[in-house]
C-alpha distance (Angstrom), angle and dihedral (degrees) to the residues before:
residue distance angle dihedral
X1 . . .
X2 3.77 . .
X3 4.06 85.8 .
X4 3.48 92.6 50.4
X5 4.66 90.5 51.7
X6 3.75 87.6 42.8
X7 4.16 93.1 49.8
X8 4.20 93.6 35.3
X9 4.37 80.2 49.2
X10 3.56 93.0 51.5
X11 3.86 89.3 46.4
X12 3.88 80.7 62.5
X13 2.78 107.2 47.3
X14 3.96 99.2 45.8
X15 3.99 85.6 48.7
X16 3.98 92.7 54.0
X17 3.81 86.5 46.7
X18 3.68 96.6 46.5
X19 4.21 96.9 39.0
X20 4.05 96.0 50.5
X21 4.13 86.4 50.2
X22 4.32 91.6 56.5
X23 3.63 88.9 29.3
X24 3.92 86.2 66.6
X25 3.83 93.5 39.9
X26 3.28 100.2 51.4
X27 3.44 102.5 39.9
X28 3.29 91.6 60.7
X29 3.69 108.9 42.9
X30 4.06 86.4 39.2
X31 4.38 87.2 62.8
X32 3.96 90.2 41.0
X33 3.46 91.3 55.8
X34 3.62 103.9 22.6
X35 3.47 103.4 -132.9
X36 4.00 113.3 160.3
X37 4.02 93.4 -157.4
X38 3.95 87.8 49.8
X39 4.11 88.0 49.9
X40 3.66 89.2 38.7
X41 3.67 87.7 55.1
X42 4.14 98.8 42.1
X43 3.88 86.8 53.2
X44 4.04 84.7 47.5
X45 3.88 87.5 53.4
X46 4.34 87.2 46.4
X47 3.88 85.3 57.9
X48 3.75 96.2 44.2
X49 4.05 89.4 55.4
X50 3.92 82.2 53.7
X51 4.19 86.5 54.0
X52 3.22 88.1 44.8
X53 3.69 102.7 48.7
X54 4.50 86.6 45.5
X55 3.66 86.7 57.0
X56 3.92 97.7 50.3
X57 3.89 86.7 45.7
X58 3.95 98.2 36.4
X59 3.76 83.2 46.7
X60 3.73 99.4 51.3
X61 4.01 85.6 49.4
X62 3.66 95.8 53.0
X63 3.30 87.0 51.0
X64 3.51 99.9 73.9
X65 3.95 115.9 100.6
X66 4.02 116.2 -132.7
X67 3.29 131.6 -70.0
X68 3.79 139.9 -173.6
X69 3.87 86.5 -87.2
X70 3.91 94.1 43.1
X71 3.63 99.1 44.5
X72 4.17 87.4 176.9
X73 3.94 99.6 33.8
X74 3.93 129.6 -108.9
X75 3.81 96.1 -73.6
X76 4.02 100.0 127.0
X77 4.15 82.6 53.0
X78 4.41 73.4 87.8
X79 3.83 80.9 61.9
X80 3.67 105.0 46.5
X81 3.94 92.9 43.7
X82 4.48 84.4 46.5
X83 4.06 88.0 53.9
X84 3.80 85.9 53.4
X85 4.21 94.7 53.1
X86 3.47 87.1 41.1
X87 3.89 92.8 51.0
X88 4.22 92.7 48.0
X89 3.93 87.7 46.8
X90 4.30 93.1 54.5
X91 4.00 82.7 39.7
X92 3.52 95.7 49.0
X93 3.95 101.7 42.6
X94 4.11 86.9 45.3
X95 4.21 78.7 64.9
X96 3.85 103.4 36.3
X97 4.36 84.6 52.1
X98 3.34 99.6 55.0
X99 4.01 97.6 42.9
X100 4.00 85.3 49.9
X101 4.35 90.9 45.3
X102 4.08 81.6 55.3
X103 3.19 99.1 40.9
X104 4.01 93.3 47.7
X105 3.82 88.3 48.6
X106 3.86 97.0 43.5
X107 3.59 101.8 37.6
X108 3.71 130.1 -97.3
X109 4.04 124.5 -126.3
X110 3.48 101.3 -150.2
X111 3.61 114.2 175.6
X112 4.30 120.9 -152.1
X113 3.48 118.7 -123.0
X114 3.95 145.5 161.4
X115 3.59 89.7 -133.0
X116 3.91 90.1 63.2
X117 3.76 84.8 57.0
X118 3.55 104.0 44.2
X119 4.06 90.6 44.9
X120 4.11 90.2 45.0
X121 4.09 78.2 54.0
X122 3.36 106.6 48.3
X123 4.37 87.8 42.5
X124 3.43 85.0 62.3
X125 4.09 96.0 47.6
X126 3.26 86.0 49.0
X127 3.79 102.3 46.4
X128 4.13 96.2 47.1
X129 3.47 87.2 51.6
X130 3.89 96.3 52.8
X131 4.24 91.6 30.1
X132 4.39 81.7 52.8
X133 4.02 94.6 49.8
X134 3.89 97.0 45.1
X135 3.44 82.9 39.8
X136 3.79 98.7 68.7
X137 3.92 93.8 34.6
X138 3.83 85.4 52.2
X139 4.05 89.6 61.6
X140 3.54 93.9 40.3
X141 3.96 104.0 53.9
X142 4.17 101.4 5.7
X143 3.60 97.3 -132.0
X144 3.57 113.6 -178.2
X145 4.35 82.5 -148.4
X146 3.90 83.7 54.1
X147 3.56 88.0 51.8
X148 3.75 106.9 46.6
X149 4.12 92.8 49.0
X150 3.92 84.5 39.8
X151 4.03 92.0 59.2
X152 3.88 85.0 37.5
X153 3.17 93.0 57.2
X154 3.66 101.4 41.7
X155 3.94 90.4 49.4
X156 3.82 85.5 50.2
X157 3.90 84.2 65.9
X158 3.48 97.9 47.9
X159 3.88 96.3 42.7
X160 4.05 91.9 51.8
X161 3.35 90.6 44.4
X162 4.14 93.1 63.0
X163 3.69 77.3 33.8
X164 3.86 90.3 62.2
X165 4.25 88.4 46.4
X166 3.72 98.8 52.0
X167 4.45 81.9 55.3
X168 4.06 87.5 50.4
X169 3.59 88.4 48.3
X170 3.68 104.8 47.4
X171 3.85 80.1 63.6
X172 3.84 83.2 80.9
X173 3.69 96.1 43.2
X174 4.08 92.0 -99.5
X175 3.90 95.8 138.7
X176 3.46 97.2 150.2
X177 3.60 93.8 72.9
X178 3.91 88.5 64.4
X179 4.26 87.6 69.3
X180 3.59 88.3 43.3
X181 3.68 89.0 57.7
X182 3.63 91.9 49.2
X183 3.57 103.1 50.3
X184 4.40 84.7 49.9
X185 3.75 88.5 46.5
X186 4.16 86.2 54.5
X187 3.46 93.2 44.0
X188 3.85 91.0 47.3
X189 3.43 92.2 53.6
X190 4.14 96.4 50.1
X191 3.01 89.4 51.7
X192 3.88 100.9 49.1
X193 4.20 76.3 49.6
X194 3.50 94.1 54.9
X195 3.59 99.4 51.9
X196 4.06 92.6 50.9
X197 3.78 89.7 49.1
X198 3.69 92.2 51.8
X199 4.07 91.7 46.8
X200 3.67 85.1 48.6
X201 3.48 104.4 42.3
X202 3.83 94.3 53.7
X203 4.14 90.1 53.4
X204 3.56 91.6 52.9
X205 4.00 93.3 43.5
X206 3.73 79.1 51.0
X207 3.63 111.4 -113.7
X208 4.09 124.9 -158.4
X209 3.50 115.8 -101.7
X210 4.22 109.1 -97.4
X211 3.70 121.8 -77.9
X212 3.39 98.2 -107.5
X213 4.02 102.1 56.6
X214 3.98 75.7 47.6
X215 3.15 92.3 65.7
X216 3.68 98.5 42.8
X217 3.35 89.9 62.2
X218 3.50 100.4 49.3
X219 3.89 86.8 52.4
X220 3.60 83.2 58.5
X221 3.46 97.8 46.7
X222 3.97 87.6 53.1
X223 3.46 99.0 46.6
X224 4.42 85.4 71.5
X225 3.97 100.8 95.2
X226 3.99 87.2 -153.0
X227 3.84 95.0 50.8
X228 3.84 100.6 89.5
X229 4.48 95.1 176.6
X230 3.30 135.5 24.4
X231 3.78 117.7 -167.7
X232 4.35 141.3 145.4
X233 3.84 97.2 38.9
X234 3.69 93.9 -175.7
X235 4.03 119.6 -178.5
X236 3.83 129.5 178.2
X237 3.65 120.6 -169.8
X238 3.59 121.9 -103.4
X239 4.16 111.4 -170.5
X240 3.82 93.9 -64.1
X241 3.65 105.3 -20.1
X242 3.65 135.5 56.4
X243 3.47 137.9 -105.2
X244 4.04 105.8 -147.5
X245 3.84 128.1 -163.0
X246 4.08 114.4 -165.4
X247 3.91 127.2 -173.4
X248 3.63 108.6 -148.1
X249 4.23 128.3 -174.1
X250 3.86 118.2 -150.1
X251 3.50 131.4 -175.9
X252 4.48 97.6 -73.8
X253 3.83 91.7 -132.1
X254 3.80 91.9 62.8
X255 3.69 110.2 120.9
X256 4.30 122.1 -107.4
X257 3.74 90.1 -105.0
X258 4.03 104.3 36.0
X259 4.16 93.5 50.8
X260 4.47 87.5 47.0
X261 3.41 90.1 48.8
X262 3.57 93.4 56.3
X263 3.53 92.7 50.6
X264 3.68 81.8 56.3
X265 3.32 101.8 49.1
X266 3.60 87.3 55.7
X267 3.43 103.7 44.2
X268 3.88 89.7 62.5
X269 4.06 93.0 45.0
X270 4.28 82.1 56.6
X271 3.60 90.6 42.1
X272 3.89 88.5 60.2
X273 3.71 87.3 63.6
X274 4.26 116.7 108.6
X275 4.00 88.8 -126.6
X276 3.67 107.5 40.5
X277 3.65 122.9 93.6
X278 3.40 100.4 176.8
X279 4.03 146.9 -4.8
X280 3.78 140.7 -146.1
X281 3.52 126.5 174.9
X282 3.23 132.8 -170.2
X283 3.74 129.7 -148.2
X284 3.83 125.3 -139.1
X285 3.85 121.2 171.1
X286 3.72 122.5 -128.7
């Protein structure tokens, strides 16, 4: 766990570098030569210094073990700080599509230059490198953080990239491609903000753990000779694990000690699994 704060603050703080750096390039070279997608995208960067910034803080909150207060630990903190990058992504694309709908319908005077290319270029450089390192920490801990700056990243890519084709195009006078770009960049973007804020949403609203891991423990649960039912596998998220509650009947003429133990025994076995946090079972005779 401690590997997986240090790597998810790194992440951070690498993104918050990187962001503030394009946010200054393209914000300038997107008013010089007034180029909607090249605005759209600085004010993209602005918002990805914001996720950035949530998932050093949410981070550094989750990060703190339990206490007498926080029985279970700060992990859904990670879901709180999410449902805030997700929020400034919807807000911000609701903005960047309505200047790009006025500026397709009033005109736009987008202006060629080198410097859009060479900043579209070195966004992208930047952005693979970032989208590549949260990437791999992503799939080795499954951080929801991880995951929200690893799609932002990866859409940053993709939205520069149409960013860099509306520039090569102006070259032949085709500026209304640049507003078109800017209202799929927006729409990109709320999207990518829905999706967190539904992931989130359903941790904090406590969703069961998946059917599968269900399953698995059930298996598990089967696989005791002495446990005769299984029933009310009940699970409660717990930052990016579960905490699981199972009712289990035994034979009634079990002794104190022999039917706890078994509830012990499997309680560790569950415990072995990648999702579960913790386990509690409870022990009802037949």
């Amino acid at each position: 766990m401690e590997e997986k704060f240090a790597i998810t603050k790194k992440a951070g703080i690498y993104g918050i570098m990187g962001n503030i750096l394009l946010l200054m390039l393209k914000a300038l070279v997107g008013f010089i030569s007034k180029s909607q997608a090249m605005i759209a995208d600085s004010v993209n960067s602005a918002s990805d210094i914001f996720a950035s910034l949530m998932t050093f803080i949410g981070n550094r909150i989750a990060s703190v073990p339990n206490d007498e207060d926080h029985n279970l630990g700060h992990g859904k903190a990670e879901y709180i700080f999410s449902m805030f990058i997700s929020i400034a992504m919807i807000l911000v694309s609701a903005k960047l599509l309505l200047d790009s709908i006025r500026t397709l319908w009033f005109g736009s005077e987008l202006h060629f230059s080198w410097f859009l290319v060479a900043v579209c270029i070195t966004t992208i450089v930047i952005k693979l490198c970032l989208y590549f390192y949260t990437l791999k920490a992503y799939h080795k801990h499954n951080s929801i953080l991880l995951e929200a700056n690893m799609k932002d990243h990866r859409n940053d890519c993709v939205v520069t990239s149409f960013t860099l084709l509306s520039v090569l195009l102006s070259l032949f006078h085709i500026d209304w491609f640049d507003s078109i770009v800017g209202i799929g960049i927006s729409i990109w973007i709320c999207y990518t903000g829905v999706t967190i804020f539904l992931e989130s949403y359903h941790v904090l609203m406590d969703i069961s753990v998946d059917d599968k891991t269900k399953d698995l423990i059930l298996n598990i649960a089967r696989s005791y000779p002495k446990i005769e039912k299984v029933e009310n596998i009940v699970s409660t998220p717990v930052g990016d694990r579960y905490l699981v509650f199972i009712t289990i009947y035994v034979d009634g003429n079990l002794s104190t000690f022999e039917s706890h133990q078994l509830a012990d025994n499997l309680e560790k076995t569950v415990n072995g699994l990648e999702k579960i946090y913790k386990t509690v079972v409870h022990v009802e005779p037949v």
